[in-house]
N, C-alpha and C positions, 0 to 999 in steps of 0.2 A: 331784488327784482327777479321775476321769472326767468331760467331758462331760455325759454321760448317764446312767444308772439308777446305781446305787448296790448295792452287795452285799444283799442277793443275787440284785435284779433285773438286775444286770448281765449276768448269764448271758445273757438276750434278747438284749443287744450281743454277745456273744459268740458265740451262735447266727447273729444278721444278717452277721457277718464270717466266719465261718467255714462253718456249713453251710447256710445259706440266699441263695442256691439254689445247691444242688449244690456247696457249697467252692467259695466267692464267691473269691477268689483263684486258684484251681487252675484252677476255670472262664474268667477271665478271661486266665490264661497260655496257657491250652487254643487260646482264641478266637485269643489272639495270632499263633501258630504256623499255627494256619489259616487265617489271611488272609495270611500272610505269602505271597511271590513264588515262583515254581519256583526265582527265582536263591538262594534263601533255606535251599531243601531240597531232598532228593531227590537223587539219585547224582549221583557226583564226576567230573568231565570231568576227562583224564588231566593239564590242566594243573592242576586241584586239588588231585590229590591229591600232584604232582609240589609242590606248592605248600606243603601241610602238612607235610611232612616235611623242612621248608629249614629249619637255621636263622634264630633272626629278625636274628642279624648281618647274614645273605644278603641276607632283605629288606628292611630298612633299606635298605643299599646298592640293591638294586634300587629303590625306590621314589625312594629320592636322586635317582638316574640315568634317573629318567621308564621305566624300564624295562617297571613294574608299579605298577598303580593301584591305592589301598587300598581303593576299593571292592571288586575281585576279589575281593581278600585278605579281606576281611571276609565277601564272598557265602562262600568256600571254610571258614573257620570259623563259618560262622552253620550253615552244615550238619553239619560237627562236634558244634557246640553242641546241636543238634535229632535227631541220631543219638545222643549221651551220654544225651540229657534223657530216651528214649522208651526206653532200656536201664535207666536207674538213679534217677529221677527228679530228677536234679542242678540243677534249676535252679530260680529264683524267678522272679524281674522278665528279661522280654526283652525289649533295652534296642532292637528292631528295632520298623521301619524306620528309628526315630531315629537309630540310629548312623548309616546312611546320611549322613545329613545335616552331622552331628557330623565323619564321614571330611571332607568337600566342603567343610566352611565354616568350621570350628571347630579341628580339632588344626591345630597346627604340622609340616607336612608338612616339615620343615628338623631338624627334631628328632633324638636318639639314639634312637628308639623307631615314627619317621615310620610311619606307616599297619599299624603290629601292632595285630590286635583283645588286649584287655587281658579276665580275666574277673572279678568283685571277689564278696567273700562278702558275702552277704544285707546285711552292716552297714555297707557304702558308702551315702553320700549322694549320691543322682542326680538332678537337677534333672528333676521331672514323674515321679517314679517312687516309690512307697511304701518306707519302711527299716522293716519290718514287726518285722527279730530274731525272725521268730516268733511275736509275740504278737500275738492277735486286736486288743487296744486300739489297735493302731499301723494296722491298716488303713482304706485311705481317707484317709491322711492326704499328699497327696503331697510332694514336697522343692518348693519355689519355684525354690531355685538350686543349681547342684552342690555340694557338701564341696570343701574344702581338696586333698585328696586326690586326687580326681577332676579339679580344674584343674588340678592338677602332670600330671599324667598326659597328658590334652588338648595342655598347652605341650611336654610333650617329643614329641609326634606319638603316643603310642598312640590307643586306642578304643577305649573300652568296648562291651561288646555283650553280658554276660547279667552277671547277679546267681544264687549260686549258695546251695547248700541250707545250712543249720546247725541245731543243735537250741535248744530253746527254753529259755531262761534262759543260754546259751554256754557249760555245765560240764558236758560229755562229749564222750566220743569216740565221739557216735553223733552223728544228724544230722536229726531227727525233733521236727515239732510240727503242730500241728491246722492252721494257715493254711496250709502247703504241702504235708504230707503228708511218707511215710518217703521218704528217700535208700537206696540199697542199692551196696551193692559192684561195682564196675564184673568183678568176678573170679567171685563169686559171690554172687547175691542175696538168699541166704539170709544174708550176714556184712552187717557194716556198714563203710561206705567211710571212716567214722571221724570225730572231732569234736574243736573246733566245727567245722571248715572243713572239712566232710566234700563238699560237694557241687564244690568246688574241684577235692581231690583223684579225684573219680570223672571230672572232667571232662576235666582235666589226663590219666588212665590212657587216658581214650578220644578222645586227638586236639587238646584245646585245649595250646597251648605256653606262655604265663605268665597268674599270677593272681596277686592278695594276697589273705590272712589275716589274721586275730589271732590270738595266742597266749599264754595268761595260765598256761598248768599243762600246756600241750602243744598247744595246739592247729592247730601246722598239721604239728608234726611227727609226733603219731601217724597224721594221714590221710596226711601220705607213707609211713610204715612202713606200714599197711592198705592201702592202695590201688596201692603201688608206683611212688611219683615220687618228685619232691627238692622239698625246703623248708629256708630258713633261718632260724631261729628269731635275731633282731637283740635286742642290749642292747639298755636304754629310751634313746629318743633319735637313735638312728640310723635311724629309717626313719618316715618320717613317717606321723604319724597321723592327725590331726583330720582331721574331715569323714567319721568313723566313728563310727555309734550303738553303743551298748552295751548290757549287762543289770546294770552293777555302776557307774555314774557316780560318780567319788569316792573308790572303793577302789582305795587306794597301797598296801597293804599287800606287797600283789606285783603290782606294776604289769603291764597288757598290754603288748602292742608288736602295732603290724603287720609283717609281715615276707611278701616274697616267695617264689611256689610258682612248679612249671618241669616238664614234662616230660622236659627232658631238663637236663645241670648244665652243658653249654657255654651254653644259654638263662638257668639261674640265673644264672650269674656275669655273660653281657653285661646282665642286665635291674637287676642290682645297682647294674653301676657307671655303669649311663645315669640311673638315678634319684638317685644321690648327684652326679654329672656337672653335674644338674640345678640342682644347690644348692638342698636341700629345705629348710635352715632360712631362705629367703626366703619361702616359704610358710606354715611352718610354725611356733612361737613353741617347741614340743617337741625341735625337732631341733636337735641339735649340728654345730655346721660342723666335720665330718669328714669331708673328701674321701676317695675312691677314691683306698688305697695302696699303689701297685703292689709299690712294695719290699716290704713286709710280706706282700703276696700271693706273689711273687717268690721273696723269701728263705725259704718252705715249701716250694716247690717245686723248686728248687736243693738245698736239704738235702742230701747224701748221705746223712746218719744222723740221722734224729730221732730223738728222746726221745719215746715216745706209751704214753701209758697205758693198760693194758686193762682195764678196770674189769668183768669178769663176771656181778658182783650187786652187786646196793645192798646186800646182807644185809637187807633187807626180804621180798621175793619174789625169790625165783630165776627165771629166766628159763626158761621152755618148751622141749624142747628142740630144735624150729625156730631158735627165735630165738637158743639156746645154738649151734647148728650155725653158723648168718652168723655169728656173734663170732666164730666159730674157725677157719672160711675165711678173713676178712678177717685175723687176728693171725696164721695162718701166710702169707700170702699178704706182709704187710708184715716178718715176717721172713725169709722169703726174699731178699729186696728186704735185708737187712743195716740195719732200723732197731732202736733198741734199745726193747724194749718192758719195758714196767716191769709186773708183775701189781698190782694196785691190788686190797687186801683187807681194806673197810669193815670194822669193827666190826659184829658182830652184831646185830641190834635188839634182841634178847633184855638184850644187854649194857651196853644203852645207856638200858632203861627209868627207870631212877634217875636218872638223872643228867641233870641240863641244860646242863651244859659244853659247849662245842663246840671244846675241843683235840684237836688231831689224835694220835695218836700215836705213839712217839718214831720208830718206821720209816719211812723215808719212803713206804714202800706203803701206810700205815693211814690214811689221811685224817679231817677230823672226818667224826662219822656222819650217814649217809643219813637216817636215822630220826628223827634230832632233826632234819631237813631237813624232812621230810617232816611231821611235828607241827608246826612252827613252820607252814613252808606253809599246810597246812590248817584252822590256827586262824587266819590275818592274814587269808586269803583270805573268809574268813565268821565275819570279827569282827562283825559286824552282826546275827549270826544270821538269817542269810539271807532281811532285810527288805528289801536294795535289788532283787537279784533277783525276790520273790516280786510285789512291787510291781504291776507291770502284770498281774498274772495275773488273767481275772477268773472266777468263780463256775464252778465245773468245767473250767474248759480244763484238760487235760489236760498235767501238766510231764514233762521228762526221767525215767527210773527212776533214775539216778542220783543228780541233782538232787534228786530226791523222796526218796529216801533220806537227804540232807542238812537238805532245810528240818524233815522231821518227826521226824529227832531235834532238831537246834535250836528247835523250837517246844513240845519238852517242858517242864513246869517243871524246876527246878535239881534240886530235889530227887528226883525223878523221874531224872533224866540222871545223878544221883551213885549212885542204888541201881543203875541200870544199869551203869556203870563198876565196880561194888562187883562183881558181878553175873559180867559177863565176867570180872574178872583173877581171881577167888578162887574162883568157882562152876565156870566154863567155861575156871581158868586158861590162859589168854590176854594174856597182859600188852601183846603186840605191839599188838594192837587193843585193849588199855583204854587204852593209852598217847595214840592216836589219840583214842578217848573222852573223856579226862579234861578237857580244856579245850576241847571242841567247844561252842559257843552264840554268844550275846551279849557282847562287852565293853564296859565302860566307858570312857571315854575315857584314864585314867588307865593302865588297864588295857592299853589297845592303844599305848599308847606304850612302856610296858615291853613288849610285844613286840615294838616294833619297834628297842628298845635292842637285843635277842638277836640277833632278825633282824641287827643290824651286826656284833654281836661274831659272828656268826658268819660271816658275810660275810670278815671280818678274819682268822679264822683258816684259814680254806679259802685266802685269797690270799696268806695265809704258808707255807701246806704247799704251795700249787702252785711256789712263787718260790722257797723256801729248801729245801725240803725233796726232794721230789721233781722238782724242776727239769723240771716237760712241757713241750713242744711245745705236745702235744692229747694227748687225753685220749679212749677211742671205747668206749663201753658200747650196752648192749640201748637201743631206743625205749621200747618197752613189753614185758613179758613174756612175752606172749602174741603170734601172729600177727592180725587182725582178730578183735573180738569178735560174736558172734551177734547179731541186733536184741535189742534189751531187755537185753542181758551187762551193761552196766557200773550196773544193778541189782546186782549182785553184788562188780562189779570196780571202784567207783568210789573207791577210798583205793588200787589198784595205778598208780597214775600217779608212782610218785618217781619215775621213770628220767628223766622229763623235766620232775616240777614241780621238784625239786632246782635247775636251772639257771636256771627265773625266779627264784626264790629268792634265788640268786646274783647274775643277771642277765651269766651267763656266756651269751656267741654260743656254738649247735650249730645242727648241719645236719643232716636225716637223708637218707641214700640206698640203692634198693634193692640188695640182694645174691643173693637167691636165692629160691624156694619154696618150701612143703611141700611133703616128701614123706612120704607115710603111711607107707614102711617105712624108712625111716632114721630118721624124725623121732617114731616112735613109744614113749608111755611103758613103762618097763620095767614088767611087769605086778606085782611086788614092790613097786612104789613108790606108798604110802599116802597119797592125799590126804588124809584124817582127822586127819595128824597135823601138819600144817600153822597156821602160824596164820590165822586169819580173813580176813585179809585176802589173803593170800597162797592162800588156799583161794579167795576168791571169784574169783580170775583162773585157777588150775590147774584149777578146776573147768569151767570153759568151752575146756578144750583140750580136742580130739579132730584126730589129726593126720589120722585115715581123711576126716571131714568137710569139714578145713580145706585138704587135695589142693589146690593151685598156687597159692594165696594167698601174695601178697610176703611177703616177710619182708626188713628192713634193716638197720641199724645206726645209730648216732648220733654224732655228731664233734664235739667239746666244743674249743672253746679260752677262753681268757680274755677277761672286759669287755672288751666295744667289738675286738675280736680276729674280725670277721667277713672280711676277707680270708684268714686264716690259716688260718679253717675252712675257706671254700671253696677252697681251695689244698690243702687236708688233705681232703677230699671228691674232690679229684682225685686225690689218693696214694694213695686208698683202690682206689677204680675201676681207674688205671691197674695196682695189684700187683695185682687180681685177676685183671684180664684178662691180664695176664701166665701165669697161673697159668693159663688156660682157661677163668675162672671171669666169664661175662657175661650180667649181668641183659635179655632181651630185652622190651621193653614189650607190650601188647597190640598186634596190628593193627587200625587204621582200618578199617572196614566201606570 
């Protein structure tokens, strides 16, 4: 329980934190930036910008070799960071002049990572700096001492130097709440840069080179799809966590992971394997001693002929047809290249609503279904009915539209929630979204153990179809079906996340990286084609495409391999890039102001 006032005088607190005086937060980052040094902002002197665009291999090595001081380096990305922040509102906590000091007396300048500023999403713990997640009750509260997380960092030579935006309660792909205000798309500001780890990805688009995320249902790979970078979505276990707050403390159901973001995939991959180099389960009590393996990385890349699956649709929501265009660049671009690609063609949802089976079927292109992926996800995820989440929220703060679409169906009574399911599939038939309805709220404890019996049998038969059945490599389907969604979209669109909640689910490693843009006349719907007859949820994501509005917005793909299988991804993240660019086909990023 709060400190202070009590519902529903709480709101007072909520007001003191948030808009008195003037978004007490917002004000304070304001104040930050402007006392900060001319070395801090303001235009880029030619060895800067010469500076930003080095691999951080490069400067490792240069910093090794006294060649290059990490203060520089950190003046050349604090201006980055201050150029991002005043385009898209990316950022939270500016961890300046501190970092200074932190470069000078604190990292391990001997490190794999020596003197690279690092950028971390809102949920890092920073020794003297608030872990807000957003919510009004957390501010003012500062960290005493760094997270786990943040001294692994430190020991291998990076530097932290901002905190960046996410949305409030961590469940969308937008990146918006009262204590920091809207993030916006580094592409267009009218979209969103995506979520949770939306302000990452906007910042990564416009000049910074690595960050960490979370990602529990997508969340760092749809802000690389949205915003046009690379992220690796890591099994649980592989990338160390603690010394990150959260919105869901507890919920195993489908566990988060943090996992590394990168502007560019030669920066993903060194930032990888310098933090596993690091031996993160000395740190960490969650990580698995599983070093950096090169053979496995190696042996994807040597391939002459992989096995890769094209997976085109969950048969839930069809993908956009942006986002259908990259799937079909990328699978002729890798058959060109003479890999064998396999069409991967889920079960219908429609076909799937009866049943809770999760055998695959007998083809080895049928896999078990999306759908029942997607049901199971979305009921483990907020078995609680969405009491841990809602928890910090006090008296009107303002939640996600998404989110809010979640907690206030689960807060209906049962029988209430049952005439509603009744409701949808028989009135409105719809079975796709009752099916999603049917078990959305509270479970018992009983209860959520038998779902997480399901959760395994079905885990088990996905690792039989991948092994015996269709023998993949990888596996490369859509991020999300849409290209970025409009501020306030996942109002609409927040049950269209299987393409990437599926693989927490699993806790299959994917990656996403960019492929290409919209374009309004190739990428535009055929005027015949009837959103009306869609199901609901697959309505509430086509309904926010417009390809004339959505003009040069990324569009990616996603690279799927097996548990604990993150070499292979990123190894398959280069097979993807290298056949495109083969083909002619190269994602250029924004320029650096």
């Amino acid at each position: 329980m709060d400190a202070n006032l009590l519902p529903p005088f709480d709101y007072f607190d909520h007001l003191r934190a948030w808009q008195v005086p003037h978004h007490r937060k917002q004000a304070e980052r304001a104040t930050r930036i402007e006392q900060l040094s001319v070395s801090y902002k303001g235009p880029f002197t030619l060895w800067e910008r010469e500076t930003i665009k080095k691999p951080i291999a490069e400067l490792v090595q240069d910093v090794h070799k006294g060649a290059v001081r990490p203060v520089d380096v950190l003046h050349a990305y604090s201006k980055v960071a201050v150029k991002a922040h005043e385009k898209t509102n990316c950022l939270t906590e500016v961890l300046l002049p501190e970092a200074e000091s932190w470069a000078e007396n604190e990292v391990d300048l001997k490190g794999p990572l020596a003197g690279i500023p690092v950028s971390l999403k809102d949920t890092a713990v920073v020794k003297g700096f608030d872990t807000t997640v957003g919510y009004s009750r957390n501010v003012g509260k500062p960290a005493d001492k760094d997270g786990t997380l943040v001294k692994l960092l430190k020991d291998a030579g990076a530097v932290p130097y901002v905190k960046t935006a996410l949305p409030i309660t961590l469940l969308s792909f937008e990146s918006t709440n009262d204590v920091w205000g809207r993030c916006s798309n580094p592409h267009n500001s009218a979209y969103s840069p995506g979520g949770s780890t939306g302000g990452e990805a906007a910042l990564l688009a416009l000049g910074g080179r690595i960050g960490i995320g979370t990602d529990v249902a997508g969340s760092v790979r749809a802000p690389a799809h949205f915003s046009g970078i690379y992220a690796l979505r890591c099994s649980t276990g592989r990338w160390p966590k603690m010394g990150l707050s959260t919105s869901m403390a507890g919920q195993e159901g489908v566990l988060a992971v943090a996992s590394p973001m990168a502007r560019t995939l030669d920066d993903l991959v060194y930032f990888s394997k310098a933090i596993w180099g690091m031996k993160p389960e000395r740190y960490d009590h969650t990580v698995h001693p599983i070093p950096w393996r090169e053979d496995d990385y190696q042996a994807i890349k040597k391939k002459s002929r992989l096995r890769i699956g094209i997976m085109r649709t969950d048969g839930v929501v069809d993908p956009t047809p942006a986002v259908a265009r990259a799937l079909h660049l990328v699978s002729s671009a890798l058959s060109a290249q003479g890999h064998d690609l396999i069409e991967i063609t889920p079960p219908p949802a429609l076909s799937s609503f009866s049943s809770s089976s999760a055998s695959a079927g007998s083809s080895p292109c049928t896999p078990p279904s999306p759908y029942l992926g997607l049901q199971l996800a979305s009921t483990l995820l907020n078995a609680d009915g969405c009491a841990t989440f809602l928890g910090p929220f006090r008296t009107f703060e303002r939640s996600d539209p998404g989110a809010a679409q979640l907690s206030l169906y689960a807060s209906l009574p049962r029988i209430l929630r049952y005439v509603h399911y009744l409701y949808v599939r028989y009135v409105r038939r719809d079975p796709v979204w009752a099916g999603l309805l049917r078990r959305f709220g509270a479970h018992s404890v009983a209860q959520q153990w038998a779902l997480v019996a399901r959760r395994e049998a079905y885990r088990a038969a996905w690792h039989a179809w991948w092994r015996d059945r269709a023998r993949l490599d990888l596996l490369v389907c859509p991020p999300f079906a849409t290209p970025a969604v409009p501020h306030a979209g996942m109002r609409h669109a927040v049950a269209a996340c299987g393409y990437t909640f599926l693989w927490n689910l699993l806790d299959y490693a994917a990656g996403v990286l960019p492929v290409t843009r919209v374009d309004a006349a190739a990428d535009a719907v055929d005027e015949a084609f009837d959103v009306g007859r869609l199901s609901g949820v697959a309505r509430g994501a086509w309904g926010l495409y417009d390809a004339a509005k959505m003009q040069g917005l990324p569009v990616g793909v996603q690279v799927v391999g097996r548990r604990w299988g993150e070499e292979e991804v990123l190894a398959g993240m280069e097979v993807v890039e290298s056949a495109l660019r083969e083909k002619g086909v190269v994602y250029e990023p924004l320029e650096i102001d």
